[in-house]
C-alpha positions in Angstrom: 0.0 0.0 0.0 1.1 3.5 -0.7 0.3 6.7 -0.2 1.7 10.5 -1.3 1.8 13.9 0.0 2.5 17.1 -2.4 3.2 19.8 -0.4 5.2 23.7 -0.9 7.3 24.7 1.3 6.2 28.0 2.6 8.5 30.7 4.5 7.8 29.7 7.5 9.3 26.3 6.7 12.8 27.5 6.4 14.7 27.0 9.7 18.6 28.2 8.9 19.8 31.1 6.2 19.1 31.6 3.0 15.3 30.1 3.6 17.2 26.4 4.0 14.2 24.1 5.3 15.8 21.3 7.6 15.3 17.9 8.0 13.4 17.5 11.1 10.6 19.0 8.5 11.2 16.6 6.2 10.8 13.8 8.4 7.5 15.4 10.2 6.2 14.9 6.4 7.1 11.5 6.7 5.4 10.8 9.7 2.0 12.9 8.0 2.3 9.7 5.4 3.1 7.2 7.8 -0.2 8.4 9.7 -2.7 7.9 6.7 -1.1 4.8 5.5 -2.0 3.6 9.2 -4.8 4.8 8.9 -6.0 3.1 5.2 -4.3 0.1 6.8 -5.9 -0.5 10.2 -8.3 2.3 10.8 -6.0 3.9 13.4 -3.1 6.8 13.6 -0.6 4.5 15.5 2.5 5.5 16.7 5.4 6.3 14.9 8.1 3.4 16.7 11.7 4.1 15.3 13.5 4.7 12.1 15.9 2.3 10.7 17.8 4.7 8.2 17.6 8.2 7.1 19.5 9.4 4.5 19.0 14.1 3.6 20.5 13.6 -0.3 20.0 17.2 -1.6 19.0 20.7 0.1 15.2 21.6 0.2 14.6 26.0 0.2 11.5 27.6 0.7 9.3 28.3 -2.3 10.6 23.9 -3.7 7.5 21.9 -4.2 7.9 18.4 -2.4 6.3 15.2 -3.4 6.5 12.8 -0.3 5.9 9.3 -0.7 5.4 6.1 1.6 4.8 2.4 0.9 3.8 -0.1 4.0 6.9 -3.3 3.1 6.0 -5.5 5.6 3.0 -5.9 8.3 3.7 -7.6 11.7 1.0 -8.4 14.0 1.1 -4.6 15.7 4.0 -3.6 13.4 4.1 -2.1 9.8 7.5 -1.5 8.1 7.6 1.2 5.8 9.6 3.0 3.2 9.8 6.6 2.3 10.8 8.8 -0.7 11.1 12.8 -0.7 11.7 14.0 -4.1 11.8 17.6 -5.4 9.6 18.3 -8.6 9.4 21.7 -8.5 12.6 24.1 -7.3 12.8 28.0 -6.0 14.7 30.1 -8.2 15.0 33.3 -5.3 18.4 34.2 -7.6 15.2 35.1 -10.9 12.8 36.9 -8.6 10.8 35.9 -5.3 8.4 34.1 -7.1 9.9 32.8 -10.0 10.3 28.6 -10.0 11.0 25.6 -12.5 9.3 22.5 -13.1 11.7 19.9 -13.4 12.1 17.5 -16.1 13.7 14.9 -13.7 13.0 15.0 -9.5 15.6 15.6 -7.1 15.3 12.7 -4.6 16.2 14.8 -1.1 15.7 12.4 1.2 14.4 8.4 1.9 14.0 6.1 5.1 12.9 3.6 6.6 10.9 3.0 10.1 8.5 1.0 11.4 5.3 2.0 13.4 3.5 0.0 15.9 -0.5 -0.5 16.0 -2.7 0.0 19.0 -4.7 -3.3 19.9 -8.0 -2.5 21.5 -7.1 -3.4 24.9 -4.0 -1.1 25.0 -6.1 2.3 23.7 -7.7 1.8 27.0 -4.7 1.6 29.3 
Protein backbone atom coordinates (compact mmCIF):
# COMPACT_ATOMS: atom_id res chain seq x y z
CA UNK A 1 0.00 0.00 0.00
CA UNK A 2 1.10 3.55 -0.71
CA UNK A 3 0.27 6.75 -0.25
CA UNK A 4 1.67 10.47 -1.29
CA UNK A 5 1.78 13.93 0.05
CA UNK A 6 2.46 17.06 -2.38
CA UNK A 7 3.24 19.84 -0.41
CA UNK A 8 5.22 23.73 -0.90
CA UNK A 9 7.31 24.75 1.28
CA UNK A 10 6.25 28.01 2.63
CA UNK A 11 8.53 30.74 4.48
CA UNK A 12 7.78 29.73 7.51
CA UNK A 13 9.31 26.26 6.69
CA UNK A 14 12.81 27.49 6.41
CA UNK A 15 14.72 26.95 9.70
CA UNK A 16 18.61 28.18 8.90
CA UNK A 17 19.75 31.08 6.18
CA UNK A 18 19.09 31.63 2.99
CA UNK A 19 15.29 30.07 3.60
CA UNK A 20 17.16 26.38 3.98
CA UNK A 21 14.23 24.08 5.29
CA UNK A 22 15.79 21.31 7.62
CA UNK A 23 15.34 17.88 7.99
CA UNK A 24 13.40 17.52 11.11
CA UNK A 25 10.60 19.02 8.49
CA UNK A 26 11.19 16.57 6.15
CA UNK A 27 10.79 13.84 8.39
CA UNK A 28 7.51 15.44 10.20
CA UNK A 29 6.17 14.86 6.40
CA UNK A 30 7.09 11.45 6.67
CA UNK A 31 5.35 10.76 9.70
CA UNK A 32 1.97 12.87 7.98
CA UNK A 33 2.26 9.75 5.37
CA UNK A 34 3.07 7.20 7.83
CA UNK A 35 -0.15 8.37 9.73
CA UNK A 36 -2.72 7.86 6.71
CA UNK A 37 -1.06 4.80 5.52
CA UNK A 38 -1.96 3.58 9.16
CA UNK A 39 -4.84 4.80 8.88
CA UNK A 40 -6.03 3.15 5.22
CA UNK A 41 -4.34 0.07 6.81
CA UNK A 42 -5.86 -0.46 10.17
CA UNK A 43 -8.32 2.27 10.82
CA UNK A 44 -6.00 3.93 13.39
CA UNK A 45 -3.10 6.75 13.60
CA UNK A 46 -0.56 4.48 15.46
CA UNK A 47 2.49 5.50 16.72
CA UNK A 48 5.44 6.26 14.92
CA UNK A 49 8.06 3.38 16.67
CA UNK A 50 11.66 4.09 15.26
CA UNK A 51 13.53 4.74 12.10
CA UNK A 52 15.95 2.32 10.73
CA UNK A 53 17.78 4.74 8.24
CA UNK A 54 17.58 8.19 7.13
CA UNK A 55 19.55 9.43 4.50
CA UNK A 56 19.05 14.11 3.62
CA UNK A 57 20.53 13.62 -0.28
CA UNK A 58 20.04 17.16 -1.65
CA UNK A 59 18.99 20.65 0.11
CA UNK A 60 15.17 21.61 0.21
CA UNK A 61 14.61 26.00 0.25
CA UNK A 62 11.46 27.61 0.73
CA UNK A 63 9.32 28.34 -2.33
CA UNK A 64 10.58 23.92 -3.72
CA UNK A 65 7.53 21.87 -4.21
CA UNK A 66 7.91 18.42 -2.37
CA UNK A 67 6.28 15.16 -3.39
CA UNK A 68 6.47 12.85 -0.33
CA UNK A 69 5.91 9.31 -0.69
CA UNK A 70 5.43 6.11 1.59
CA UNK A 71 4.76 2.37 0.90
CA UNK A 72 3.82 -0.12 4.02
CA UNK A 73 6.91 -3.27 3.15
CA UNK A 74 6.03 -5.51 5.59
CA UNK A 75 3.02 -5.87 8.26
CA UNK A 76 3.67 -7.57 11.66
CA UNK A 77 0.95 -8.40 14.01
CA UNK A 78 1.05 -4.56 15.66
CA UNK A 79 4.05 -3.58 13.44
CA UNK A 80 4.13 -2.07 9.83
CA UNK A 81 7.46 -1.49 8.08
CA UNK A 82 7.63 1.16 5.84
CA UNK A 83 9.60 3.00 3.17
CA UNK A 84 9.76 6.55 2.33
CA UNK A 85 10.80 8.76 -0.74
CA UNK A 86 11.09 12.77 -0.70
CA UNK A 87 11.66 14.01 -4.08
CA UNK A 88 11.83 17.59 -5.36
CA UNK A 89 9.65 18.33 -8.63
CA UNK A 90 9.44 21.75 -8.50
CA UNK A 91 12.63 24.10 -7.29
CA UNK A 92 12.77 27.99 -6.01
CA UNK A 93 14.68 30.08 -8.24
CA UNK A 94 15.02 33.35 -5.30
CA UNK A 95 18.37 34.20 -7.63
CA UNK A 96 15.16 35.07 -10.86
CA UNK A 97 12.78 36.93 -8.62
CA UNK A 98 10.80 35.94 -5.30
CA UNK A 99 8.37 34.12 -7.13
CA UNK A 100 9.87 32.79 -10.04
CA UNK A 101 10.33 28.56 -10.04
CA UNK A 102 10.95 25.61 -12.48
CA UNK A 103 9.33 22.48 -13.12
CA UNK A 104 11.74 19.90 -13.42
CA UNK A 105 12.14 17.49 -16.12
CA UNK A 106 13.70 14.91 -13.74
CA UNK A 107 12.99 15.01 -9.45
CA UNK A 108 15.55 15.56 -7.06
CA UNK A 109 15.31 12.74 -4.59
CA UNK A 110 16.15 14.84 -1.13
CA UNK A 111 15.70 12.36 1.23
CA UNK A 112 14.38 8.41 1.86
CA UNK A 113 14.01 6.09 5.12
CA UNK A 114 12.86 3.62 6.57
CA UNK A 115 10.93 2.99 10.11
CA UNK A 116 8.48 1.02 11.35
CA UNK A 117 5.29 2.02 13.42
CA UNK A 118 3.54 0.03 15.88
CA UNK A 119 -0.50 -0.47 16.00
CA UNK A 120 -2.66 0.02 18.98
CA UNK A 121 -4.69 -3.31 19.91
CA UNK A 122 -7.99 -2.53 21.52
CA UNK A 123 -7.08 -3.41 24.87
CA UNK A 124 -4.02 -1.06 25.00
CA UNK A 125 -6.12 2.32 23.74
CA UNK A 126 -7.69 1.78 27.02
CA UNK A 127 -4.74 1.58 29.26
Amino acid sequence: MKATLKIRMANSDAHYGGNLVDGARILALFGDVATELLIRQDGDEGLFRAYESVEFLAPVYAGDFLEVTGEIVKVGNTSRKMEFTCDKYIQARPDISASAADLLTTKIRVATAVGTCCVLKENQRQS
